[in-house]
PDB file of N, CA, C and O in Angstrom:
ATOM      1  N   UNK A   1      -0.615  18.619  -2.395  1.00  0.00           N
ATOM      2  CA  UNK A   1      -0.692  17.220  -1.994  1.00  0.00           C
ATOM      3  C   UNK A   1      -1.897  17.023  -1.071  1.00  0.00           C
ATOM      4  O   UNK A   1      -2.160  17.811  -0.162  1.00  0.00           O
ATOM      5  N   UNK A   2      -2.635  15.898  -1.358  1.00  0.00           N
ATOM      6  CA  UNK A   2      -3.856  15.687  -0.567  1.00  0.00           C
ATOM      7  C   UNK A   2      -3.396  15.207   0.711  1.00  0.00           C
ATOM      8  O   UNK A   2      -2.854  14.106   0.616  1.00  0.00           O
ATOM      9  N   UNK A   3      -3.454  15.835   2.255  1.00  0.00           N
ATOM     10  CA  UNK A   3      -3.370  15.347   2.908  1.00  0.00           C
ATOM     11  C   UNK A   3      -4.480  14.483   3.806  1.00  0.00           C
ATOM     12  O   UNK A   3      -4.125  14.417   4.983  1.00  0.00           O
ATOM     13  N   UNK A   4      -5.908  13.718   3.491  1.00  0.00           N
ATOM     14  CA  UNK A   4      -6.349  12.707   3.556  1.00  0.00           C
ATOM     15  C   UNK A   4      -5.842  11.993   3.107  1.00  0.00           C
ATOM     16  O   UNK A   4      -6.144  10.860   3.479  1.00  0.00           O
ATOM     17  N   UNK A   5      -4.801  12.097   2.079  1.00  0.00           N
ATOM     18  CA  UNK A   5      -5.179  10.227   1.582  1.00  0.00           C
ATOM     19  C   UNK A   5      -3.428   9.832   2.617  1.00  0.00           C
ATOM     20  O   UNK A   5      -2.614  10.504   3.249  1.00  0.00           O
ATOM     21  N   UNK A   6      -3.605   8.383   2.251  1.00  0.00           N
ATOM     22  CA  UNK A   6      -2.426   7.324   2.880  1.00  0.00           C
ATOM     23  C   UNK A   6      -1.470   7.317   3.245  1.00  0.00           C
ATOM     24  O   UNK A   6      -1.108   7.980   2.273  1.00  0.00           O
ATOM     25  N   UNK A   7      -0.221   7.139   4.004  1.00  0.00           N
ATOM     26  CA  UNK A   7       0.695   7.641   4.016  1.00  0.00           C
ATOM     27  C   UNK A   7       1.490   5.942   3.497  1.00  0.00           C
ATOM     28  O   UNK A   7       0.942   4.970   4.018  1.00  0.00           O
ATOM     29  N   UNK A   8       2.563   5.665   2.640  1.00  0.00           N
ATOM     30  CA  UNK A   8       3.260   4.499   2.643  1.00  0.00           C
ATOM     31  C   UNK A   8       4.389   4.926   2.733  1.00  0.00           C
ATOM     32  O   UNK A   8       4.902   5.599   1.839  1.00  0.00           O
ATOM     33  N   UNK A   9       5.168   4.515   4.167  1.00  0.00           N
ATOM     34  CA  UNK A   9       6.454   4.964   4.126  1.00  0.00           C
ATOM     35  C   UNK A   9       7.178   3.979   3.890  1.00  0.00           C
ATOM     36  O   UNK A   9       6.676   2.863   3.760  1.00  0.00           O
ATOM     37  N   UNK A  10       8.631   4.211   3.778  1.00  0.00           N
ATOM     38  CA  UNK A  10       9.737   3.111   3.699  1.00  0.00           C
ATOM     39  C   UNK A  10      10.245   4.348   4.108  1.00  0.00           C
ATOM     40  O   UNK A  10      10.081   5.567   4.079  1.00  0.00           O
ATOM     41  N   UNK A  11      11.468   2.736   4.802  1.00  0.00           N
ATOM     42  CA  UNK A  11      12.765   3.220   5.494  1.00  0.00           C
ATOM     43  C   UNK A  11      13.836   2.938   4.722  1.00  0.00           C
ATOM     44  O   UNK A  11      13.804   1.738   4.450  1.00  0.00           O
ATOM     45  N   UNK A  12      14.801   3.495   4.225  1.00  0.00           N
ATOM     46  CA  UNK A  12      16.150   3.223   3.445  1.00  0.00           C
ATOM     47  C   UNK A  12      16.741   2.625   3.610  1.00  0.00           C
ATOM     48  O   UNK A  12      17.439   3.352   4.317  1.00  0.00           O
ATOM     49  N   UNK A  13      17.634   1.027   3.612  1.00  0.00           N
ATOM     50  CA  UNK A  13      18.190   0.660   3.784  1.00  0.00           C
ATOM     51  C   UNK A  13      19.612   1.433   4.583  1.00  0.00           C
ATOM     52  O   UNK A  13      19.941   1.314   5.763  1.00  0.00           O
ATOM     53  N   UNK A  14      20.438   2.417   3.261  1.00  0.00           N
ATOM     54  CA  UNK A  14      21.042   3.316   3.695  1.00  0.00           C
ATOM     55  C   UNK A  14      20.919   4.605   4.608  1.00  0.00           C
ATOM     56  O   UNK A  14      21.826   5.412   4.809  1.00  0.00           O
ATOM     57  N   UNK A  15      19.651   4.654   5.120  1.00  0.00           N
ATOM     58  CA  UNK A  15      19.318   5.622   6.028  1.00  0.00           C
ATOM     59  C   UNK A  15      18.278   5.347   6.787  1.00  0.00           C
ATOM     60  O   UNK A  15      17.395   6.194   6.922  1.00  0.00           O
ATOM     61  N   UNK A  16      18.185   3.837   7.558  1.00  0.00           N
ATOM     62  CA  UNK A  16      17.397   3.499   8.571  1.00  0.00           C
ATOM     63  C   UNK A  16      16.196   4.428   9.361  1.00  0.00           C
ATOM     64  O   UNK A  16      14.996   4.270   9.581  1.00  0.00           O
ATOM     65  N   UNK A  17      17.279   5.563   9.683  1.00  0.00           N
ATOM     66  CA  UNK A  17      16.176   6.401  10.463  1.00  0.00           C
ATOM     67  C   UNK A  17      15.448   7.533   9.719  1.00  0.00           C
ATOM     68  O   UNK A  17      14.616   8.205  10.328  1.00  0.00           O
ATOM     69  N   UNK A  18      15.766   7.805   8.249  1.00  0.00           N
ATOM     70  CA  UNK A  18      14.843   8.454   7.862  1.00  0.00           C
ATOM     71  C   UNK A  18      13.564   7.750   7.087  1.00  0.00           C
ATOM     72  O   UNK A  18      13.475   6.544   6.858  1.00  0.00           O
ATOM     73  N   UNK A  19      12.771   8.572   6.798  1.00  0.00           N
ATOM     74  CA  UNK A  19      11.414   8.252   6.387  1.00  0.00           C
ATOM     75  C   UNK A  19      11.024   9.017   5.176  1.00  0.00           C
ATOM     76  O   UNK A  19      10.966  10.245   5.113  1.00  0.00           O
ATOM     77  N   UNK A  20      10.671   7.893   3.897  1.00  0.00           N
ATOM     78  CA  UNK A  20      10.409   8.204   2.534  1.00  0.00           C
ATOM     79  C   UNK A  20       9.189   8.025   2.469  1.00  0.00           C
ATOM     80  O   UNK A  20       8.886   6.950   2.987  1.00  0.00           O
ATOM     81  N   UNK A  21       7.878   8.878   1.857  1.00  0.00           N
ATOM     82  CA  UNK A  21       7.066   8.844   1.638  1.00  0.00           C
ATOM     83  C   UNK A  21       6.889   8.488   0.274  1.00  0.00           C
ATOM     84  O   UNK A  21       7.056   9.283  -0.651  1.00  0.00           O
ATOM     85  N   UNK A  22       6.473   7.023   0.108  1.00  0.00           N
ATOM     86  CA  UNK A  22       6.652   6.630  -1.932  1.00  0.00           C
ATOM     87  C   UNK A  22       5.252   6.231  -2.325  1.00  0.00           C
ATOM     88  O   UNK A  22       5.132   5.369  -3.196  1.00  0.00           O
ATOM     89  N   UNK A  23       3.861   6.927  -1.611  1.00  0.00           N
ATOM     90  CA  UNK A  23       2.873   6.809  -1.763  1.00  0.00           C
ATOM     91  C   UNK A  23       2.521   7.076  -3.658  1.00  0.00           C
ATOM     92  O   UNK A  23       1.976   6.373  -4.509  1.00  0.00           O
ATOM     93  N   UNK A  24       3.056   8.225  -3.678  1.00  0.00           N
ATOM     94  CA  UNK A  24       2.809   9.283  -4.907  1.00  0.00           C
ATOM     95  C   UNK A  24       3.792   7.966  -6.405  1.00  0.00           C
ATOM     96  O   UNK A  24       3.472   7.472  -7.487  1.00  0.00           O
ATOM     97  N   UNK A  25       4.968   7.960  -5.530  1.00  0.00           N
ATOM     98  CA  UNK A  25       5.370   6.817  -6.675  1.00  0.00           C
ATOM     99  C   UNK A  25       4.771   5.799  -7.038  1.00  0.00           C
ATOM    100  O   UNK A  25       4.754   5.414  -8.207  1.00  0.00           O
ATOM    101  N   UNK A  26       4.055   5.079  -5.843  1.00  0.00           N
ATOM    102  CA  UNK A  26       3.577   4.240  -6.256  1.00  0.00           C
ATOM    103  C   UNK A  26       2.290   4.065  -7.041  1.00  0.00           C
ATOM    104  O   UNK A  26       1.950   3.171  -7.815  1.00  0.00           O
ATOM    105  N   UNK A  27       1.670   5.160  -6.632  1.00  0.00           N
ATOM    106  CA  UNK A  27       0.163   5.308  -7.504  1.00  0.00           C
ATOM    107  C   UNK A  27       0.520   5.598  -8.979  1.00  0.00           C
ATOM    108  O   UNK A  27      -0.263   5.340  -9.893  1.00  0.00           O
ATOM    109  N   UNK A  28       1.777   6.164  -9.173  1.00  0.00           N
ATOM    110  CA  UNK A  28       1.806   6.799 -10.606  1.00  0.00           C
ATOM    111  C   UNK A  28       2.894   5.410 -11.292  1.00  0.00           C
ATOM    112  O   UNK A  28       3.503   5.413 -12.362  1.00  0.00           O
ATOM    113  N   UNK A  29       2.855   4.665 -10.571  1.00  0.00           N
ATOM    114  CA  UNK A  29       3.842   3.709 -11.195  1.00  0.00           C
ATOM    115  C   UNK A  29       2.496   2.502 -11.511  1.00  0.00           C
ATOM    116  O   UNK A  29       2.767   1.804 -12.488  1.00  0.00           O
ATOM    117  N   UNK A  30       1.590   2.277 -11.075  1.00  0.00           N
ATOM    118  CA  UNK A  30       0.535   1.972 -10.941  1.00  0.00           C
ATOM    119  C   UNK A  30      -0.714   2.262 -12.281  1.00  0.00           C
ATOM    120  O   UNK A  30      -1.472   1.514 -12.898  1.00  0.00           O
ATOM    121  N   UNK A  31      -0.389   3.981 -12.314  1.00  0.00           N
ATOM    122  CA  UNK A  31      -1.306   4.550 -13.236  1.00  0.00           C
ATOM    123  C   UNK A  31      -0.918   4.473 -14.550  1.00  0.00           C
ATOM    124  O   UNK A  31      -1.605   4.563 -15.567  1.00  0.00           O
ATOM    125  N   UNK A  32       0.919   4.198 -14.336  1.00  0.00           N
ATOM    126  CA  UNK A  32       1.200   4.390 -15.632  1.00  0.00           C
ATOM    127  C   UNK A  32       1.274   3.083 -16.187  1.00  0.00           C
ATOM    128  O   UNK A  32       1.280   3.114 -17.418  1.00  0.00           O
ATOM    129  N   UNK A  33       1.320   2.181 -15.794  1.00  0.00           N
ATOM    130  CA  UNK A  33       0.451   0.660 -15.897  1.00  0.00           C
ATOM    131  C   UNK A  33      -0.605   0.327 -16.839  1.00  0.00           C
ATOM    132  O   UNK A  33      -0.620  -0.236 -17.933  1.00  0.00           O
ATOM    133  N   UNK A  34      -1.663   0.956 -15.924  1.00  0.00           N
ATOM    134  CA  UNK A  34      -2.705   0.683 -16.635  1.00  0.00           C
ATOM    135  C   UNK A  34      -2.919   1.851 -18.005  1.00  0.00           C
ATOM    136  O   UNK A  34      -3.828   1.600 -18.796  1.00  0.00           O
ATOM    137  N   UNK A  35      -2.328   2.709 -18.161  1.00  0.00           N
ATOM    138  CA  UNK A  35      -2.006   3.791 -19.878  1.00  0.00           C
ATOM    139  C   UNK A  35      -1.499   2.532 -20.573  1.00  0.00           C
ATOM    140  O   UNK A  35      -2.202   2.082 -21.478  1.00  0.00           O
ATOM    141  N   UNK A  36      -0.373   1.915 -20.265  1.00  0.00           N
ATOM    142  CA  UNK A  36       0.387   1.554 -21.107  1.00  0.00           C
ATOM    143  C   UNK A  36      -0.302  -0.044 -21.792  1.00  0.00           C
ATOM    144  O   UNK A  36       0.054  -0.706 -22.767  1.00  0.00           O
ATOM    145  N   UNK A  37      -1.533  -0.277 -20.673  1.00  0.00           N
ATOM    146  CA  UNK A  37      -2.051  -1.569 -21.041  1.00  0.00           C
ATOM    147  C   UNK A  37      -3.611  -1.285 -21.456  1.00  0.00           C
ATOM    148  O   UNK A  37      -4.228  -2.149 -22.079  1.00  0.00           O
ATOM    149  N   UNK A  38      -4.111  -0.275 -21.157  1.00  0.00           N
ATOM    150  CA  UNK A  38      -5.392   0.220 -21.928  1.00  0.00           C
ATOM    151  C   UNK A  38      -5.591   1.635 -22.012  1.00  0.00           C
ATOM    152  O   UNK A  38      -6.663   2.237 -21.968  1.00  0.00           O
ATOM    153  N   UNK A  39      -4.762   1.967 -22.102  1.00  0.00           N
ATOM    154  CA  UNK A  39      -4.661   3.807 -22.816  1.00  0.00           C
ATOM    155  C   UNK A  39      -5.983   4.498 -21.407  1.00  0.00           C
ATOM    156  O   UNK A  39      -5.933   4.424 -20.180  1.00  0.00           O
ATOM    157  N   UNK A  40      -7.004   5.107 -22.326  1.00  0.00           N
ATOM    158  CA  UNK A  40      -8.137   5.365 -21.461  1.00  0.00           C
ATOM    159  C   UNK A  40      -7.862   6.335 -20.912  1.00  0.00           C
ATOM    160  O   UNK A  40      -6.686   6.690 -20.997  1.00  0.00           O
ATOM    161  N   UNK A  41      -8.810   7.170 -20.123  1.00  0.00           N
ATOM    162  CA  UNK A  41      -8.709   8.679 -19.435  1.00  0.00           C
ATOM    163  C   UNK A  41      -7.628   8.722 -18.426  1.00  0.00           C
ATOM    164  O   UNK A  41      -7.605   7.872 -17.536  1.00  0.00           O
ATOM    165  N   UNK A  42      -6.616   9.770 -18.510  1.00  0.00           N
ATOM    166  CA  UNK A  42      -5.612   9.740 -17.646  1.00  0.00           C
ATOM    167  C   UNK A  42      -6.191  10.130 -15.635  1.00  0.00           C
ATOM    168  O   UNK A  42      -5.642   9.953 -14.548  1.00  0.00           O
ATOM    169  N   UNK A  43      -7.698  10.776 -16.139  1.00  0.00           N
ATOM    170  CA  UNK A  43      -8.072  10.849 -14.558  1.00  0.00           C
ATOM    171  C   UNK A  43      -8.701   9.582 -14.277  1.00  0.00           C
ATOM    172  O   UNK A  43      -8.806   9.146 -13.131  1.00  0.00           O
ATOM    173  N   UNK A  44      -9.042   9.098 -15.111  1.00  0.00           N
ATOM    174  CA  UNK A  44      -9.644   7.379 -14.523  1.00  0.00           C
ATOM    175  C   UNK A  44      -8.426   6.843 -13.894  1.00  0.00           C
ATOM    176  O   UNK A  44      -8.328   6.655 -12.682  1.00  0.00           O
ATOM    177  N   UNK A  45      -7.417   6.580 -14.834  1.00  0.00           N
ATOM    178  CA  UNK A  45      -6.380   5.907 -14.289  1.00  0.00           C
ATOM    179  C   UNK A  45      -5.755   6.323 -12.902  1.00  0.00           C
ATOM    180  O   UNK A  45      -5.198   5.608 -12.069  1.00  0.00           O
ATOM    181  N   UNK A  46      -5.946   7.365 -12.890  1.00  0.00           N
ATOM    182  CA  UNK A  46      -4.883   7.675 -11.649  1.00  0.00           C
ATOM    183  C   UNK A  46      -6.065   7.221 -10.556  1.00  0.00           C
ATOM    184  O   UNK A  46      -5.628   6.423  -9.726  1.00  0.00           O
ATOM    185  N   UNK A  47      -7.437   7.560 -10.393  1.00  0.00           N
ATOM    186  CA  UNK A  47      -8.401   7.004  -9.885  1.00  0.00           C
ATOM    187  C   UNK A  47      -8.383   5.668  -9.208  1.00  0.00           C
ATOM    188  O   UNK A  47      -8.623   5.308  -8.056  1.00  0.00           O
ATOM    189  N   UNK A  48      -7.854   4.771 -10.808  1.00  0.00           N
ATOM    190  CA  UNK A  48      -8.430   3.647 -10.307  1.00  0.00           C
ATOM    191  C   UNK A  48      -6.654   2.912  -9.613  1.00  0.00           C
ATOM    192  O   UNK A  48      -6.559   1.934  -8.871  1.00  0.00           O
ATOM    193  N   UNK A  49      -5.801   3.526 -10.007  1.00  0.00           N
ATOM    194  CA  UNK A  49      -4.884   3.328  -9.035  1.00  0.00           C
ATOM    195  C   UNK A  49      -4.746   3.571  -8.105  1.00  0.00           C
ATOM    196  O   UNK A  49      -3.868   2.819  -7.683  1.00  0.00           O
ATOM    197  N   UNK A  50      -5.122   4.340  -7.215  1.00  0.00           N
ATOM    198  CA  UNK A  50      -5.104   4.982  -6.208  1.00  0.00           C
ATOM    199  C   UNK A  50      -6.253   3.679  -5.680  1.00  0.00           C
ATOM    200  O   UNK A  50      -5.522   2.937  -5.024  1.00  0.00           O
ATOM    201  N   UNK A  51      -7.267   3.246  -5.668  1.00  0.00           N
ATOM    202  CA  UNK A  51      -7.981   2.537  -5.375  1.00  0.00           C
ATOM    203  C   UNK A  51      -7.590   1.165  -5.505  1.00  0.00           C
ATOM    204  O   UNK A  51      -8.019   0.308  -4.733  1.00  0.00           O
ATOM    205  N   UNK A  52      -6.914   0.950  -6.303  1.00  0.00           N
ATOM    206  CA  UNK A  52      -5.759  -0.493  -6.322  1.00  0.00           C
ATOM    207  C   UNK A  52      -4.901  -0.345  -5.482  1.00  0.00           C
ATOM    208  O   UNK A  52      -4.532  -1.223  -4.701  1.00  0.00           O
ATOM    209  N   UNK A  53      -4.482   0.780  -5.541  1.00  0.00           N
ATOM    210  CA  UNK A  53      -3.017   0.687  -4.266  1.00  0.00           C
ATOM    211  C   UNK A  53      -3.900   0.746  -2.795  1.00  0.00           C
ATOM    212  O   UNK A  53      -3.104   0.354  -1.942  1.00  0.00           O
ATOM    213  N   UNK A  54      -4.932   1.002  -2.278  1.00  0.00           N
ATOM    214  CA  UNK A  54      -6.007   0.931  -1.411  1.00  0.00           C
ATOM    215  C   UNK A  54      -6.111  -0.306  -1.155  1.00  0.00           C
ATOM    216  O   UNK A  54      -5.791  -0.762  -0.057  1.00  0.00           O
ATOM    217  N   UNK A  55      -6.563  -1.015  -2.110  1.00  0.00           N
ATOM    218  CA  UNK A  55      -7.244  -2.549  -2.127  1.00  0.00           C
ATOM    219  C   UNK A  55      -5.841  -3.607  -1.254  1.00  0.00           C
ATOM    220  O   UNK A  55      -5.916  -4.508  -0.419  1.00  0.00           O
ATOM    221  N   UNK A  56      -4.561  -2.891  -2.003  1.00  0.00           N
ATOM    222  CA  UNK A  56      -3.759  -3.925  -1.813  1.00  0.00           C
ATOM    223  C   UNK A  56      -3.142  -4.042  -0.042  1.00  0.00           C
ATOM    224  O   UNK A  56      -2.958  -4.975   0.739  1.00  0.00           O
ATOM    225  N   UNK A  57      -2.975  -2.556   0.013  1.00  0.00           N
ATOM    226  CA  UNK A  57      -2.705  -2.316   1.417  1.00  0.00           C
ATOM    227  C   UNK A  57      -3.586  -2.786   2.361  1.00  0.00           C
ATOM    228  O   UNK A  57      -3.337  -3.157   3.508  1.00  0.00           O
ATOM    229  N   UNK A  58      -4.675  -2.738   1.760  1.00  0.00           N
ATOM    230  CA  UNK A  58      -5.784  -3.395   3.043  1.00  0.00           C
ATOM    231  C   UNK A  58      -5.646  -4.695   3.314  1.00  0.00           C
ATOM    232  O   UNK A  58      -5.496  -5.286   4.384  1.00  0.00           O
ATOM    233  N   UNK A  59      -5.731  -5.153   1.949  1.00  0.00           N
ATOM    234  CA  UNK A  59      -5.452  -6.902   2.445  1.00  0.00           C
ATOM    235  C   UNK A  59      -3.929  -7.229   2.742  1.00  0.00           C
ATOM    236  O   UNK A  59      -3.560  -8.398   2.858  1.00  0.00           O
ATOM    237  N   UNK A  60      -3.198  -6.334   2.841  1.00  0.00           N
ATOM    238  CA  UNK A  60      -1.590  -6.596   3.832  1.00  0.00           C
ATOM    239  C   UNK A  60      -2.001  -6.774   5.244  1.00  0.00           C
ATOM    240  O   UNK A  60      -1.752  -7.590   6.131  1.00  0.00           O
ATOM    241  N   UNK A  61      -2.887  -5.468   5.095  1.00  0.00           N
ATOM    242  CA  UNK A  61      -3.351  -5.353   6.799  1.00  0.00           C
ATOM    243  C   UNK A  61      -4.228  -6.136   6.935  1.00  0.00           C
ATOM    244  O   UNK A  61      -4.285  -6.280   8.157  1.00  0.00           O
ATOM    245  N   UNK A  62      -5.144  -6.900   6.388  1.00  0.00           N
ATOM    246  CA  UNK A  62      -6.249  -7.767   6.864  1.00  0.00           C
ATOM    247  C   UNK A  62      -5.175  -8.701   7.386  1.00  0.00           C
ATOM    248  O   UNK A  62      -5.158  -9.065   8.561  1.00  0.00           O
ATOM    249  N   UNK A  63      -4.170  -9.127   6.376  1.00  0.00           N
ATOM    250  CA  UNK A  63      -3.091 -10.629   6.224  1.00  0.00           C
ATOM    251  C   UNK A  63      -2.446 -10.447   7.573  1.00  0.00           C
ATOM    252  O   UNK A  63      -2.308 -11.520   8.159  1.00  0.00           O
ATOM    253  N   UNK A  64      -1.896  -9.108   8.410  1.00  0.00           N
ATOM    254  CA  UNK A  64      -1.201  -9.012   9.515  1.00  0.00           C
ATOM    255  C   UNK A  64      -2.163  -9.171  10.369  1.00  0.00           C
ATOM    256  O   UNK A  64      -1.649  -9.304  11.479  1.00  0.00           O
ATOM    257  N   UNK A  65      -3.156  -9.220  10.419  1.00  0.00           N
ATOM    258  CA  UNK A  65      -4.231  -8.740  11.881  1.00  0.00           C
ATOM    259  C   UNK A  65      -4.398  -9.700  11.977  1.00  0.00           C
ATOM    260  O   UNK A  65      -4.245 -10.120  13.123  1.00  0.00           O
ATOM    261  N   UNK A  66      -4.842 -10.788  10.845  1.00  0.00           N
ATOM    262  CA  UNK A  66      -5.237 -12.358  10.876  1.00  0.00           C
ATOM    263  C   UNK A  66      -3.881 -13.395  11.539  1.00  0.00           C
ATOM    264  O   UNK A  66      -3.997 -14.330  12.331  1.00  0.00           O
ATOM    265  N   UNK A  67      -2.605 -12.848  10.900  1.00  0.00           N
ATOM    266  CA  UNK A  67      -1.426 -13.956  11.408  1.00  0.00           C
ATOM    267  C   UNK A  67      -0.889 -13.244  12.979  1.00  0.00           C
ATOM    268  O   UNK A  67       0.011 -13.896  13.509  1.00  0.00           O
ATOM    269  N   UNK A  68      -1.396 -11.877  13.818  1.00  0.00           N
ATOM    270  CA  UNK A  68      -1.481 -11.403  14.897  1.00  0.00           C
ATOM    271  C   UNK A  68      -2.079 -12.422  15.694  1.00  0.00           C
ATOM    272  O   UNK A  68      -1.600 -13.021  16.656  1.00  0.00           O
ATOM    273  N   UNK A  69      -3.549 -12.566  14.981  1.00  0.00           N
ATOM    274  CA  UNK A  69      -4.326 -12.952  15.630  1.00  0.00           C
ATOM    275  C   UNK A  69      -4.429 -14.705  15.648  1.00  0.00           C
ATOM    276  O   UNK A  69      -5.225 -15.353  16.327  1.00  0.00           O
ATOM    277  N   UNK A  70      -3.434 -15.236  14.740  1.00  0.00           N
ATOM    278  CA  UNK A  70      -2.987 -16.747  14.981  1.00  0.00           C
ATOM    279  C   UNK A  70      -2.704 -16.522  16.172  1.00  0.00           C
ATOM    280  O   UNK A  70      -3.245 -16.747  17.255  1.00  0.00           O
ATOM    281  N   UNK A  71      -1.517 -15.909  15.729  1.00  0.00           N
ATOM    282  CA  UNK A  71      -0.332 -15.694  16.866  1.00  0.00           C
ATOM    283  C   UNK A  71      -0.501 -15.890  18.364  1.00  0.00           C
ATOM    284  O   UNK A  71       0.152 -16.513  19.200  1.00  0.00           O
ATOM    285  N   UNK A  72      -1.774 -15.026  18.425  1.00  0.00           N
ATOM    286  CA  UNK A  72      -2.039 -14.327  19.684  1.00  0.00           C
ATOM    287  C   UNK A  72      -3.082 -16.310  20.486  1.00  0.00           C
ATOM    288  O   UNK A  72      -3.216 -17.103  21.418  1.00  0.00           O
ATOM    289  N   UNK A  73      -3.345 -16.028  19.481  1.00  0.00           N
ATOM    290  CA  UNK A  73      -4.467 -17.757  19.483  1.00  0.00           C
ATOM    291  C   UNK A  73      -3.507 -19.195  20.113  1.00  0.00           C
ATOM    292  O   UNK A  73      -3.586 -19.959  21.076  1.00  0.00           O
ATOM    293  N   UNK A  74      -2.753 -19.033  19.120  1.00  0.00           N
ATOM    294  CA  UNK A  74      -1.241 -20.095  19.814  1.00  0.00           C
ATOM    295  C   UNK A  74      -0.977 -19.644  20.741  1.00  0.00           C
ATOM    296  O   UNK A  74      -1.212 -20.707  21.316  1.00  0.00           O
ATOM    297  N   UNK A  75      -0.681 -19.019  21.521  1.00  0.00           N
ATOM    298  CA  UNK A  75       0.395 -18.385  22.554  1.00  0.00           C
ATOM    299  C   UNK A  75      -0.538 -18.508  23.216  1.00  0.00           C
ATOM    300  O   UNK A  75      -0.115 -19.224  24.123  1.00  0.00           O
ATOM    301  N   UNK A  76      -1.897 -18.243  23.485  1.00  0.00           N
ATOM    302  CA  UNK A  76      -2.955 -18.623  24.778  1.00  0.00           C
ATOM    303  C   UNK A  76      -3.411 -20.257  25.008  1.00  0.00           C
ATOM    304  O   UNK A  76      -3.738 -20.739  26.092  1.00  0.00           O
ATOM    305  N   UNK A  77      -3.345 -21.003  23.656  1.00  0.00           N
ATOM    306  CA  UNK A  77      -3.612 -22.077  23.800  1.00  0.00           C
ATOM    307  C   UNK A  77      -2.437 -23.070  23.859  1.00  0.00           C
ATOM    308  O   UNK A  77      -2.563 -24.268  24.116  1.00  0.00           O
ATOM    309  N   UNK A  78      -1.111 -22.344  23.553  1.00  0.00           N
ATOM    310  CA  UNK A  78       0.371 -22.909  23.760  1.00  0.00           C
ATOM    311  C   UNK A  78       0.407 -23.256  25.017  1.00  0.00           C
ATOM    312  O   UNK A  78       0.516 -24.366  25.538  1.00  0.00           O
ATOM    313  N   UNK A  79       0.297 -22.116  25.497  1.00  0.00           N
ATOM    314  CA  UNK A  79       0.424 -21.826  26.960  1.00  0.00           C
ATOM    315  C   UNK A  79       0.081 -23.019  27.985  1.00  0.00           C
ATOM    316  O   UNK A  79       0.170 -22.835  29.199  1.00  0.00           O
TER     317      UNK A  79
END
């Protein structure tokens, strides 16, 4: 397992305090996506999933830093 790349955890509903790493699921749930919708090299795919699942996480985190940073914007000018 590459330990550079991402970590995406979830927490279990049924087991709050432990920690699932579903990085690997998700890239291959991802990769197997794009096989099933344009066949093509199985190392491209996993490639370019891995770089989709990249893309998407970032703009979660762009989307949180930006509604932080409402946040943070209201609450000084609330004030």
């Amino acid at each position: 397992m590459n330990e550079d790349r991402m970590r995406l955890p979830m927490h279990p509903l049924l087991e709050p305090d432990s920690t699932i790493d579903v990085h690997d699921a998700v890239v291959r749930a991802i990769e197997q996506e794009l096989e099933r919708r344009f066949s093509a090299n199985s190392v491209l795919n996993r490639l370019e999933a891995e770089a989709q699942l990249a893309t998407l996480l970032q703009d979660r985190r762009d989307s949180d830093d930006s509604r932080v940073t409402r946040e943070k914007h209201h609450d000084i000018r609330g004030a």
